[in-house]
C-alpha positions in Angstrom: -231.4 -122.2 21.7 -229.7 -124.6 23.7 -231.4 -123.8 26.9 -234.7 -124.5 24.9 -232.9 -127.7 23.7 -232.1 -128.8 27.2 -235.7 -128.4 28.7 -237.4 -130.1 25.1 -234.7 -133.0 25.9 -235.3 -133.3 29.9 -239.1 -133.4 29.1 -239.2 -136.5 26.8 -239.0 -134.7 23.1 -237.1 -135.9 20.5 -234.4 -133.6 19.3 -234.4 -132.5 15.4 -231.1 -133.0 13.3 -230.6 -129.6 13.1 -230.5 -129.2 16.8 -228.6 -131.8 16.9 -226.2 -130.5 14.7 -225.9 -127.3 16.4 -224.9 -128.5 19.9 -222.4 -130.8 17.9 -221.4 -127.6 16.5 -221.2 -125.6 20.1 -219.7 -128.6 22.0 -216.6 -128.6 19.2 -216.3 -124.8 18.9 -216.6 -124.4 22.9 -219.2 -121.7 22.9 -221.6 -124.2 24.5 -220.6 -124.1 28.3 -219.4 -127.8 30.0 -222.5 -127.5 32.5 -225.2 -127.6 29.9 -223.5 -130.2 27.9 -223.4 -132.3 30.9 -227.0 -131.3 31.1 -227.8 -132.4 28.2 -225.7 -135.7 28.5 -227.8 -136.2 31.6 -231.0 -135.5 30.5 -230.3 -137.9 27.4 -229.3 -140.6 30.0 -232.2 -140.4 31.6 -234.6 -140.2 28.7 -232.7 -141.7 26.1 -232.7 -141.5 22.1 -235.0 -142.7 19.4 -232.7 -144.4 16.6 -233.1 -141.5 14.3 -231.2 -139.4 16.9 -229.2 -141.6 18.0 -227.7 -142.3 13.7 -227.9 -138.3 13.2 -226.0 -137.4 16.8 -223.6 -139.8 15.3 -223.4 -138.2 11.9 -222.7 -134.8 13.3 -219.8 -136.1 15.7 -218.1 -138.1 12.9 -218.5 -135.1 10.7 -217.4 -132.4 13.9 -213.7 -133.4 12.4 -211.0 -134.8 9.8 -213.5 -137.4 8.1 -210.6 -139.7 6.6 -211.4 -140.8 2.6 -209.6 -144.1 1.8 -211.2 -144.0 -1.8 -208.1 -143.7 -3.9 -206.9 -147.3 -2.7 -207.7 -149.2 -4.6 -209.9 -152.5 -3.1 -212.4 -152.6 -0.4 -211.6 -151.0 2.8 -212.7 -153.2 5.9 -212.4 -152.4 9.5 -213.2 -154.3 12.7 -213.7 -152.9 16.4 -213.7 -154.6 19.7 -215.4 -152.9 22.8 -212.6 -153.9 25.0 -211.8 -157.3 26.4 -208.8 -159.4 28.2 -206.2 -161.2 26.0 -208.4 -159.7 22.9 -206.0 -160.4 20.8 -208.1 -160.8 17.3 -206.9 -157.6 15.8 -203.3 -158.4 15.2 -203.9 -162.2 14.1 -207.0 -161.1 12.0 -206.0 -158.3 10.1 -203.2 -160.0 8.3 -205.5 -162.3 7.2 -208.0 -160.1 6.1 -205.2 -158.5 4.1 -203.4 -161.8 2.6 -207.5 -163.0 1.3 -208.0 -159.5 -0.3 -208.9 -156.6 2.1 -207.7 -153.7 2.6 -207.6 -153.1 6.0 -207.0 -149.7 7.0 -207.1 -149.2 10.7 -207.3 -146.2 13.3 -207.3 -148.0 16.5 -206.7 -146.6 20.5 -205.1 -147.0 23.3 -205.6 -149.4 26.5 -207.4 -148.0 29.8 -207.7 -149.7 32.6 -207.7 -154.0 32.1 -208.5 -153.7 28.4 -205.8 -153.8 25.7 -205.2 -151.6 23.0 -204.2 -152.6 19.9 -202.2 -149.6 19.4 -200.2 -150.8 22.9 -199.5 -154.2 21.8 -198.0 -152.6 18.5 -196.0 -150.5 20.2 -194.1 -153.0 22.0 -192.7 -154.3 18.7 -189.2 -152.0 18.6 -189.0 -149.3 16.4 -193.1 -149.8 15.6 -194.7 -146.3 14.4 -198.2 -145.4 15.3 -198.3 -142.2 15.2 -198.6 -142.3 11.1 -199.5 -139.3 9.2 -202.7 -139.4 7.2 -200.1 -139.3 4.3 -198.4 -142.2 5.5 -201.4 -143.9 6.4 -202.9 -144.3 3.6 -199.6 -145.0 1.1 -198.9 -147.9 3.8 -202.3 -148.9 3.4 -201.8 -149.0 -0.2 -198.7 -150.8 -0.7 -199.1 -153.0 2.0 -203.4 -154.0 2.4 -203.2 -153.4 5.9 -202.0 -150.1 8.5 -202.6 -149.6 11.5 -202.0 -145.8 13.4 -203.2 -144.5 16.5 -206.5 -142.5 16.5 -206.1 -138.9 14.7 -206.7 -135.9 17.4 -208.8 -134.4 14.3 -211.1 -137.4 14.1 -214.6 -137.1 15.9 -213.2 -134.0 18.3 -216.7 -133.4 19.6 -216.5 -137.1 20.9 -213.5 -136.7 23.1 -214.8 -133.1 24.4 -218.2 -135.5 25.7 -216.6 -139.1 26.3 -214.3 -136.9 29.0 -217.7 -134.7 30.6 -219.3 -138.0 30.1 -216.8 -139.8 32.3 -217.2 -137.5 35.4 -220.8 -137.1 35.3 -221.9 -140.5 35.6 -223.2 -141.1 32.3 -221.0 -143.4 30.4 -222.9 -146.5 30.6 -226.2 -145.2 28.2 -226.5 -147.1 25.3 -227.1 -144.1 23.0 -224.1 -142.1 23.8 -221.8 -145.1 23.9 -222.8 -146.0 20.1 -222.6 -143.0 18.9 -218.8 -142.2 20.5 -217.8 -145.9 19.1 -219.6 -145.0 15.4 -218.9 -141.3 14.6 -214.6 -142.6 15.0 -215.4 -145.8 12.8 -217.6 -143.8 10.5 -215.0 -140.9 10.0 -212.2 -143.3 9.4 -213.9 -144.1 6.2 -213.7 -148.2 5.8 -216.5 -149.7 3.7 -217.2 -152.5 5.6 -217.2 -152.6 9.8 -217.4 -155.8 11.7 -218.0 -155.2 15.8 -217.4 -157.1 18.1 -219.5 -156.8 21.1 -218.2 -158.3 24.4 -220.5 -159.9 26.5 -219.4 -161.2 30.3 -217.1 -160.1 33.2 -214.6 -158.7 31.2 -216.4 -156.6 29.6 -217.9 -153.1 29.7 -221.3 -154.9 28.8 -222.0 -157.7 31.0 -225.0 -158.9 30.5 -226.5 -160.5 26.8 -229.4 -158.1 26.7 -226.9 -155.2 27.4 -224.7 -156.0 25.2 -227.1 -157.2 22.4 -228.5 -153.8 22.8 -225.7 -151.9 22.0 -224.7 -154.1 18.9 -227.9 -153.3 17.7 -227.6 -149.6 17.9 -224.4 -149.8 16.4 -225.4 -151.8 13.5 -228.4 -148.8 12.8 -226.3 -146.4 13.1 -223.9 -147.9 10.7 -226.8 -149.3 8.1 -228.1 -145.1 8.2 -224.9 -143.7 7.3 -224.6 -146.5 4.2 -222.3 -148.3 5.6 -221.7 -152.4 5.8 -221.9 -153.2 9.4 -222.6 -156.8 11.1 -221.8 -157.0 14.9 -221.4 -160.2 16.6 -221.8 -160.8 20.8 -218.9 -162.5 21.7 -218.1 -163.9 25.0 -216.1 -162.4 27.5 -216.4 -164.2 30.7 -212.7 -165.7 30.2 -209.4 -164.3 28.4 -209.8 -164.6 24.9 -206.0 -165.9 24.7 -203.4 -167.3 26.8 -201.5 -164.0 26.9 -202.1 -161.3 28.4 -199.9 -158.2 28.1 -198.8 -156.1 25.3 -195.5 -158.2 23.8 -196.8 -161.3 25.4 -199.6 -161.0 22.7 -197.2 -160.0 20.1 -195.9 -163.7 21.1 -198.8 -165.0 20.5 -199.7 -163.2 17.5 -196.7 -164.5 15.6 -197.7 -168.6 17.2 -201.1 -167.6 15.5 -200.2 -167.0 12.3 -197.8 -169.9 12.3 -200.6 -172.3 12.3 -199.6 -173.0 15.9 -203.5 -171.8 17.6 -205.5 -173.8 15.4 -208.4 -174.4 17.7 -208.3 -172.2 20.1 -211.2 -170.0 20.8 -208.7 -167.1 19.8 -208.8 -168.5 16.1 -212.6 -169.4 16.5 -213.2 -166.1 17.4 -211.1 -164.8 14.5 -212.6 -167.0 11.7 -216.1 -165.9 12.8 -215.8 -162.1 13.0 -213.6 -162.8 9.1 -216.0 -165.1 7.9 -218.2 -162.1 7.9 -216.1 -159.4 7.3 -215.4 -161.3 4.0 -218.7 -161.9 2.5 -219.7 -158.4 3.5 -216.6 -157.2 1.1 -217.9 -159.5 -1.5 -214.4 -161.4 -1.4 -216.0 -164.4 -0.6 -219.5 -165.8 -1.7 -220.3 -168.2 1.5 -219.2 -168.1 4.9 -217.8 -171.5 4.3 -216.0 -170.0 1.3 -214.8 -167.4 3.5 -213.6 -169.7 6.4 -211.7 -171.9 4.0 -210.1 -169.0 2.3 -208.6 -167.5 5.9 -207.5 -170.8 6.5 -205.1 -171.0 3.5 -203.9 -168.2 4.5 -202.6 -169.1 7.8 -201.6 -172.5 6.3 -199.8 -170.8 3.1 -198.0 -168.8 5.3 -199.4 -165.8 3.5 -200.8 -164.0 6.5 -197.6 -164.0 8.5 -195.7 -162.6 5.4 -198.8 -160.2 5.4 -197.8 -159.3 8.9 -193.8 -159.3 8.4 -194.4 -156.5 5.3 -196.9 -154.2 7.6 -194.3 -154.1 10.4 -191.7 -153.3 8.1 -193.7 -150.5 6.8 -194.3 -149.2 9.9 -190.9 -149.5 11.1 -190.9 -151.6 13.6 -188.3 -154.8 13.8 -189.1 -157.9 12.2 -186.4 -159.9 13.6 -188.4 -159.6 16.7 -191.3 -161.6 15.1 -188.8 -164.9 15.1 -186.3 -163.8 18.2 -188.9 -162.7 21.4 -185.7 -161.7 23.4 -186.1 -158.7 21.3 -189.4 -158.0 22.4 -189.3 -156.2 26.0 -189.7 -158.4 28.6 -190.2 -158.4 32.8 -187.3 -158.5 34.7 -189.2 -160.9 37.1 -191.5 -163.8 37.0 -193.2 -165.8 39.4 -195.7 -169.2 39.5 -199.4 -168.9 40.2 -200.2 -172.4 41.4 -203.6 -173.9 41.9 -204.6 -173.8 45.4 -206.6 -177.1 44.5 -207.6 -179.9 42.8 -210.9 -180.0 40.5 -212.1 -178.0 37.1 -211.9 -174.5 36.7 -215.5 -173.5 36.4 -215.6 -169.9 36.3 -213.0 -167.3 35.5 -213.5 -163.8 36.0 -211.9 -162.1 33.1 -212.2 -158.4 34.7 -210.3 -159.5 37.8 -207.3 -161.2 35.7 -207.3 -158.4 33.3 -206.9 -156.0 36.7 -204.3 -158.5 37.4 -202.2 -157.7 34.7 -202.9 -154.1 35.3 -201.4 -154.4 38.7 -198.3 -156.0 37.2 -197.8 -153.1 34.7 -199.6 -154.2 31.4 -202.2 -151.6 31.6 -203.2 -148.0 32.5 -205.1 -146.9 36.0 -205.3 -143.3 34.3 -204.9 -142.1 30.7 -201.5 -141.3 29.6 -199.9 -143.6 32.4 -197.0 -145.3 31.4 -196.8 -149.0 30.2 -194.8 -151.8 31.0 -194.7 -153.9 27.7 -193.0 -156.5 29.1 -195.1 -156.7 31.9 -198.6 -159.5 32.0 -199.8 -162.4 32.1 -199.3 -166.4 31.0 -202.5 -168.7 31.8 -201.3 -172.2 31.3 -205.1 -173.1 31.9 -208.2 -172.2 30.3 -212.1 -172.6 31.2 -213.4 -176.0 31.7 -209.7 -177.3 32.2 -208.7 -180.3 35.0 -205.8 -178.7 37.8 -204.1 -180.5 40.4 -202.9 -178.7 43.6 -199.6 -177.1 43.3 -200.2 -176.9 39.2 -198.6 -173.9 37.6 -201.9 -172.1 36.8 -200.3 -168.6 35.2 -196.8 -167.1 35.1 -196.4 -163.4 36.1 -194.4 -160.7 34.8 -193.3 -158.0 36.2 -190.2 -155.3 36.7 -191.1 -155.4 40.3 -191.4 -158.3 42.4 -193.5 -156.8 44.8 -196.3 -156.6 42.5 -196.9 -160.1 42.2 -198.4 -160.1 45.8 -201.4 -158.4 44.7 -201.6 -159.6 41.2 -201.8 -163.1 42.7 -204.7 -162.1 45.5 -207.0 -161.2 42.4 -206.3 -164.0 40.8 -207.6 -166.1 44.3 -210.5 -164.4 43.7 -211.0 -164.5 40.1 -211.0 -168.8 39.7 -213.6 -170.9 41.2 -212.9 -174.6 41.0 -215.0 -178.1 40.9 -215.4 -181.5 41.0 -216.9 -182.0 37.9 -216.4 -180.5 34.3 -218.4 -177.9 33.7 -220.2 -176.6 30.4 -218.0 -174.0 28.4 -220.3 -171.0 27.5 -220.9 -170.3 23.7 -217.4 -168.0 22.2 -219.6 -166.2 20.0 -223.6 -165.8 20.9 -224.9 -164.4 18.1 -224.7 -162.1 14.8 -226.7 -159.2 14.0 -227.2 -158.1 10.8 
């Protein structure tokens, strides 16, 4: 059957939902061997998915596993996923917002690779922080709290990590079809209600063109819309760090600042109010987008979101005295000055070369499983658009060695481009899709 699969595949057909099923079914069981799953990973690479297979391929990898069911708590469950950016701090700022307005927001979330953060990561560097929950745990947190946050279950979606790792050495991650459905089946079996994603668009990201990326928000959004879910995806930009941080307790730092009411303004909180703007209208916890913006702004003003924040790191263990005292947090045994090497405007910043910046210093992983510096990262004192003078602290680097800065500070040469005149700030978020 699956040697009839392959050729029907490789010749143009459209595969049927039970077929589709079954290789689900023989990648997760491992009677399917790895060469004609990479066939067939191949041969969908090259031909591609209508959106009926793409939504049931989905189905049959969210269902391959643990499918998490968050109905007993009581409220509605919203999630929110980010394909992977620099400084992308939104999670831990919006989630307790999300929370103190209503939601329940009951995450499973990964780990970093390569330049992009993890959420999980940035937790972690909080001392004593668990995120290795139980489903148990999960869900009573969840509960009692509005908001959890655990690393990704090993029983959720196994058939996608069996194909994301074939995928990987074969050449065929970047195919719209099979990247939607590894992002979907984990958001689908992790059971929230409502889903807001947020597609990154630019140098930092894995999608760096618009039409790229609007591609893939749109698959997503089907996919989402066939299973019954609530999904909206928004196009967000990408081609500068998102914050001012960059490292895993830097934006822990900058977290807490946030919900202090001390980042009013900056495209972090833009991008924040427009992905929960959305999020809560979709939950029906707010009639009007407007309705919804004020309401997330109360809560950062009230103080109600930090509290929200305070509870869910208690819950999960981890210190809250190191949400007021940083020298808690780990930190770099070493820092260093990035000056501008001249005067003008910083017109372009290349977001995937200062995100591999940090990764030289520590903050992120070359190969899954590597070890992480927490303390280790970025500071940009400047943004896009903003007027340097020669000799200007640009960014301060951390790091546990000094010899790393060397390198870090070469990609950062190459990452700024400078002018004489201001130049016009892309749009932080291009566009919604419904």
């Amino acid at each position: 059957m699956m040697l009839q699969m392959l050729e029907k595949k490789r010749d143009g057909g459209e595969l049927s939902r039970e077929e589709l099923r079954a290789f689900v079914q023989g990648v997760t069981e491992g009677s399917i061997p790895d060469y004609q799953i990479s066939a067939m990973l191949m041969a969908i690479f090259f031909r591609g998915m209508t959106p009926r297979e793409t939504a049931e391929l989905t189905d049959a990898m969210a269902r391959s596993g643990e499918v998490c069911d968050l109905s007993a708590i009581p409220g509605v469950k919203v999630d929110k996923h980010s394909s992977g950016g620099v400084a992308d701090g939104v999670t831990p700022v919006l989630a307790p917002m999300l929370a103190a307005c209503g939601a329940v927001v009951a995450k499973m979330s990964g780990r970093g690779l390569g330049h992009t953060g993890g959420t999980v990561d940035k937790l972690e560097s909080i001392p004593g922080m668990r995120v290795d929950l139980s489903m148990q745990e999960f869900k009573r947190i969840a509960s009692e709290t509005g908001l959890c946050v655990t690393g990704q279950s090993a029983e959720l979606a196994p058939a996608d990590k069996i194909l994301y790792a074939l995928r990987d050495v074969t050449g065929t991650v970047p195919c719209v079809p099979l990247i939607a459905s590894s992002i979907m089946s984990k958001k689908l079996a992790a059971g929230a209600d409502c889903i807001m994603l947020d597609v990154k668009c630019g140098s930092g990201a894995f999608m760096e063109t618009l039409p790229q990326a609007r591609s893939l928000a749109k698959a997503m959004v089907e996919i989402g819309r066939a299973a019954g879910r609530r999904v909206e995806a928004a196009v967000t930009d990408m081609n500068r760090p998102l914050g001012s941080m960059i490292g895993n307790s830097l934006e822990i730092m900058e977290t807490v600042r946030a919900l202090k009411g001390e980042l009013n303004g900056t495209p972090l909180m833009e991008v924040c109010l427009g992905l929960g703007e959305r999020l809560l209208v979709m939950a029906g916890l707010a009639e009007t987008y407007e309705h919804a913006c004020s309401l997330l702004k109360a809560s950062i003003a009230d103080g109600s979101a930090l509290a929200r924040f305070r509870a869910f790191v208690a819950a999960q263990g981890g210190d809250v005295r190191a949400l007021e005292d940083f020298s808690l947090l780990p930190s770099a045994r070493y820092t260093a000055v990035y000056a501008a090497p001249r005067s003008g405007f910083l017109s372009a910043m290349r977001a995937e070369r200062i995100g591999k910046a940090a990764l030289e210093l520590g903050a992120g992983r070359h190969v899954k499983g590597e070890r992480i510096d927490y303390g280790a990262g970025i500071e940009m004192k400047k943004t896009l658009g903003d007027a340097v003078q020669q000799g200007e602290p640009l960014a301060v680097l951390h790091a546990s060695d000094e010899r790393l800065f060397a390198k870090a500070a070469a990609l950062l040469d190459t990452a700024l481009d400078y002018s004489g005149s201001p130049c016009e700030l892309p749009p932080l978020i291009y566009e919604y899709i419904q």
